[in-house]
DRENVEXLO-496135 format. One line per 10 residues: for each residue z, x, y of C-alpha. Coordinates in pm, 1 decimal, m for minus. Each point is the difference from the previous one (the first is absolute). Last residue first. Example, Ala and Ser with C-alpha at 12.3 -4.5 7.8 and 13.67 -1.06 7.14 Angstrom:
<nodes>
714.0:1367.0:m106.0  66.0:m137.0:m344.0
</nodes>
This chain:
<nodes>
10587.0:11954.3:9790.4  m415.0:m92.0:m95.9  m142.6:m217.5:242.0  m281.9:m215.5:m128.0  m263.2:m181.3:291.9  m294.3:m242.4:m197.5  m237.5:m99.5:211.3  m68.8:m382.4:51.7  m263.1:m222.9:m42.0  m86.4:m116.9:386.8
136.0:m308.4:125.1  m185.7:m271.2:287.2  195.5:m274.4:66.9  296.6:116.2:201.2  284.9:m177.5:156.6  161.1:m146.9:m362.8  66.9:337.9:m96.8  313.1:18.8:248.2  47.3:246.8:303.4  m281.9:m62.3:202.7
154.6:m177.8:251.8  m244.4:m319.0:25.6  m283.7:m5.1:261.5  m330.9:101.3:61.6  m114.3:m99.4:m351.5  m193.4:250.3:m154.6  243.6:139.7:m199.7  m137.1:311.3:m239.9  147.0:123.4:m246.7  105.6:388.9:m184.2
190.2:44.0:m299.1  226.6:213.0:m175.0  109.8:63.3:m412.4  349.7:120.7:28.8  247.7:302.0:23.3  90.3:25.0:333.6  359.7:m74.5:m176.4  m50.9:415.4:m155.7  14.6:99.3:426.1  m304.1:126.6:179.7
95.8:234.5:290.5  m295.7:m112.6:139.3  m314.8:m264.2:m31.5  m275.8:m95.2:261.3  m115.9:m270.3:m57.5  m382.1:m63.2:104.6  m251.7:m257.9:119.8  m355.2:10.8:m12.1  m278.0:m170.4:150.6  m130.9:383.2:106.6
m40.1:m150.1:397.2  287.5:m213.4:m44.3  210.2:303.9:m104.6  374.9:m89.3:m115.9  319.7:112.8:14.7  341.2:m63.5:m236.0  240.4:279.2:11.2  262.6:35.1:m302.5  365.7:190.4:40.3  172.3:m144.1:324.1
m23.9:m369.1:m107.8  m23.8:10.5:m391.8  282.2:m197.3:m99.6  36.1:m214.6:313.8  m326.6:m136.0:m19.1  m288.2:91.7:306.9  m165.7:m117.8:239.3  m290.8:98.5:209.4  m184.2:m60.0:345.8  m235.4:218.1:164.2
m211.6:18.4:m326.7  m302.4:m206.9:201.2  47.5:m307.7:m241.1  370.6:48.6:m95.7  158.1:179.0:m263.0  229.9:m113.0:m274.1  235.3:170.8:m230.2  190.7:m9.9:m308.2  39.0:m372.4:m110.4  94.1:m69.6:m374.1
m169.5:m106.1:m265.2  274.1:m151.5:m273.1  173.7:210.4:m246.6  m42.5:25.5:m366.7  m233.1:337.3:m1.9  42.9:135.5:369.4  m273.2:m242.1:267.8  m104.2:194.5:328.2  m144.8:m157.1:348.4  m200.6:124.0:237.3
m136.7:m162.9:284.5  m293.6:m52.3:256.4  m100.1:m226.4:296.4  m335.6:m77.4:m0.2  m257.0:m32.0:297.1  m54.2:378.7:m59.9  m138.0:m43.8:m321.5  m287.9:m269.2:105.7  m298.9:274.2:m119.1  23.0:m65.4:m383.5
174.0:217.3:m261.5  359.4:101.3:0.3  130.8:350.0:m107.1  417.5:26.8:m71.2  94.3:342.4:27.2  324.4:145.3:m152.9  143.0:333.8:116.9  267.4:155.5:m215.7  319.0:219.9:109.1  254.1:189.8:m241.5
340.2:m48.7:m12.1  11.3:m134.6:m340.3  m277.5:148.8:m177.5  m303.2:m135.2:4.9  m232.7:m228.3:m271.8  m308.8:m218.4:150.8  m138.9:m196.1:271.4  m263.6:87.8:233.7  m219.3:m323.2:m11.5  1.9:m316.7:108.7
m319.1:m281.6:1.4  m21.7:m296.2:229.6  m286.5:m238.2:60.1  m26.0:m185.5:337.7  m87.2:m325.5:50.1
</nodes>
């Protein structure tokens, strides 16, 4: 099983662009599918993107689709987000999983079992 750990968060400016990595141990990454998801103080996680296991597939949520990239390199075991145009409702603590399970839509927390810690993103108006 793989272990997860983010990092890259921190305070911008709305507008601005941030670049979270998510770094996973053990030599089985690329039979995992990947996410990230983001929790706001008082809100439930929510489902930002998702990548496939060879990165030629991805999906995204409505309210980021167009502004954040999700990628990944299975030989660096390490998958990124790419963040622009960063808006103050980015603002969040975000998290990377894993999914090993070949199927399931990867849009709800219950198709992963493997979650990393978090990084904290704050976006200043």
């Amino acid at each position: 099983q793989v272990q997860l750990v983010e990092s890259g968060g921190g305070l911008a400016q709305a507008g601005d662009s941030l670049r979270l990595s998510c770094a996973a141990s053990g030599r089985t990454f690329s039979t995992y599918r990947m996410g990230w998801f983001r929790q706001a103080p008082g809100k439930e996680r929510e489902f930002i993107a998702a990548i496939s296991w060879g990165g030629s597939s991805t999906t995204y949520a409505d309210s980021v689709l167009g502004r954040f990239t999700i990628s990944r390199d299975n030989a660096k075991n390490v998958v990124y987000l790419q963040m622009n145009s960063l808006k103050f409702e980015d603002t969040a603590v975000y998290y990377c999983a894993a999914a090993r399970r070949p199927y399931g839509a990867l849009l709800s927390t219950t198709d992963y079992g493997t979650w990393g810690q978090g990084t904290q993103v704050t976006v200043s108006s």
